[in-house]
N, C-alpha and C positions, 0 to 999 in steps of 0.2 A: 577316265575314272568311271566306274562302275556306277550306275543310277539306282540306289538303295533304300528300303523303305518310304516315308511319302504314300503308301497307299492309299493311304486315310484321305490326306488331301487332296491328291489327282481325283477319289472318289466326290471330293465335296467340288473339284471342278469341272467335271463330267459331268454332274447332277446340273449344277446351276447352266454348263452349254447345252442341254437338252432340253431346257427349260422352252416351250414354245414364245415366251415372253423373252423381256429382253431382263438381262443380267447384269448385275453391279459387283465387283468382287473389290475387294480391298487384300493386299496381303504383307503382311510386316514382320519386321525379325531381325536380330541382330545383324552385324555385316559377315557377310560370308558362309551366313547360316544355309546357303542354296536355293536363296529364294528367285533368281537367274535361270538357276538349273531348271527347279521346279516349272517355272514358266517354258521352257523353253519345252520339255519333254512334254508340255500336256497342249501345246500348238503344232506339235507336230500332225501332218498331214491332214492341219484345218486353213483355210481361206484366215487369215491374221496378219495383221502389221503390230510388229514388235518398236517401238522405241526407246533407247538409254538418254535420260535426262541429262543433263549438266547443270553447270553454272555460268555458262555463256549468255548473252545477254539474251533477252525474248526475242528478239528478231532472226536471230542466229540460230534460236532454237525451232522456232516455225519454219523459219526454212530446211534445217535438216528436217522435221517431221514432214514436211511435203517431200523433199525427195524419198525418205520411205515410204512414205505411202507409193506414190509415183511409181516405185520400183516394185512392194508387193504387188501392187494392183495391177503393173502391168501397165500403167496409164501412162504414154509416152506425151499425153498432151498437159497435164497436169505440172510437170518439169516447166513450161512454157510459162509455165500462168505466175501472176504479180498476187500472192496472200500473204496479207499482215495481221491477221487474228485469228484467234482456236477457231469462233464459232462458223466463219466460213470456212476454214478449214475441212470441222465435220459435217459442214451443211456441202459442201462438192464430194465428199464420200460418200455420203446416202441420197446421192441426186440418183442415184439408181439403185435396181435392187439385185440382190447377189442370190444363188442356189442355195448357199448353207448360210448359216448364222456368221459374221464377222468377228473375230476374235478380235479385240485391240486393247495392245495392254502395253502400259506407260511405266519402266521402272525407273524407281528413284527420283520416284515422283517429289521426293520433299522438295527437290532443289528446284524444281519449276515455281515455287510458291517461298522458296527463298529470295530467289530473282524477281518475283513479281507473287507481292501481297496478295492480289487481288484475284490469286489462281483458284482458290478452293470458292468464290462467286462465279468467279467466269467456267469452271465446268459443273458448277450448280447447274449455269443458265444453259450450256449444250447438253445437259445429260434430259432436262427438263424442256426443253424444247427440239432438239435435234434425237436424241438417242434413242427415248426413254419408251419409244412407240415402234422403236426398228428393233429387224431382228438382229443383235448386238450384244454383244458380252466384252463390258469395258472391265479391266485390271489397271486397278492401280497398287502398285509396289514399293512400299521403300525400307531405309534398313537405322533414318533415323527415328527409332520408338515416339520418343516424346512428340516428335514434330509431327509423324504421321497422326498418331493419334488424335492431337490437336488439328491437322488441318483435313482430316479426315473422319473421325468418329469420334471428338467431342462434341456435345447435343450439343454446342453453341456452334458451331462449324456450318458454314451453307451447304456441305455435303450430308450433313446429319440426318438420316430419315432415308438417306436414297440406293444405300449398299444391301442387295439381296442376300449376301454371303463375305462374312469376313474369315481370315488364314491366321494366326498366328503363327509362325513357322519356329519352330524350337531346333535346339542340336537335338541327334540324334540319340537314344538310350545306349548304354554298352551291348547289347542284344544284338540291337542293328549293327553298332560298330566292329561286332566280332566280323559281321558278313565282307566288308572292305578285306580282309586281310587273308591270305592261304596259309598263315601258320593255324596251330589249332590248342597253341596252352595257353588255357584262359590264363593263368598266374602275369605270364607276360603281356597277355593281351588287355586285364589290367591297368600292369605299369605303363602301357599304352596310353591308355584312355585318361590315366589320372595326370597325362601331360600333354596331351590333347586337348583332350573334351570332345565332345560330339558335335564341334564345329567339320564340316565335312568337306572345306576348303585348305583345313592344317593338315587333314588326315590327306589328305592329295598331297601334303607336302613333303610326309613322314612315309620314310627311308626303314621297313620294317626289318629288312638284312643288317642292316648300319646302327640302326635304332637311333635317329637324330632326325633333325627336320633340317629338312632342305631350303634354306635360307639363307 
């Protein structure tokens, strides 16, 4: 699938990875809006560890987020090692220092903090003691509104005060949505969109020969 407009934002994520300081980004959006894609097209050809949250228990989940790291980083001894909490976690990633800035960005983040209350304190306390002085550009991602907002940029949130740069991520306008398509009569392109929408995971699913979704 074609990677379409988003300029605006790769612009506001390029700004904040240049940043000689470190970077807090937050980025939210309905599901399926491309906030995956997004992330994924603006870590290309940067030093980054990617992680997909679940709903697996916290233990379950630090252990898969060690062996990615383990795997970007290349760190075959890190696989080895016995970590049962975030903040060792990022405290054995910045035990040394890297050439470019470290991208690391956690999507779907709500459900880390579904699983465990106590997620939006405990990355207060790494971002505020491990992060917040390294050259680092943390993403956090997710696609439930309410909850992100709430465990991430309401002023009552222990994250509150700490994100350089927030994303809201919208569907796309019909403008951008003509670009998806090689027919060229707007009438139909339209009747497109008004069964759609400028979610830009349906439009991956719509069959524009056939004209139905593929479902």
């Amino acid at each position: 699938m074609k990677f379409i407009n988003r300029e605006r934002e790769l612009e506001t994520l390029e700004k904040e990875y240049s940043k000689k300081s470190s970077s807090f980004v937050v980025i939210y959006g309905r599901r399926r809006v491309g906030k995956t894609t997004l992330i994924e097209k603006f870590i290309q050809n940067k030093p980054s560890i990617y992680f997909l949250a679940d709903l697996q228990n916290e233990k379950l989940q630090i252990e898969r987020f060690k062996t990615v790291v383990a795997e970007s980083l290349d760190d075959k001894l890190l696989k080895s090692l016995q970590i049962d909490n975030w903040e060792t976690m990022f405290n054995y990633i910045f035990q040394k220092e890297y050439k470019e800035k470290l991208v690391i960005a956690i999507d779907e983040f709500q459900y880390l903090a579904k699983v465990n209350k106590a997620i939006p304190s405990i990355f207060q306390s790494v971002w505020d003691t491990v992060l917040k002085n390294k050259d680092v550009m943390l993403i956090l991602s997710g696609s439930l509104i309410s909850l992100m907002y709430n465990i991430a940029l309401n002023y009552t949130s222990p994250l509150y005060g700490r994100r350089t740069s927030q994303i809201k991520l919208s569907p796309v306008n019909f403008f951008e949505f003509r670009k998806f398509f090689s027919i060229k009569d707007n009438d139909k392109l339209l009747q497109f969109y008004s069964i759609i929408g400028g979610v830009p995971k349906y439009i991956e699913f719509f069959d524009e020969k056939r004209v139905y979704l593929k479902i």
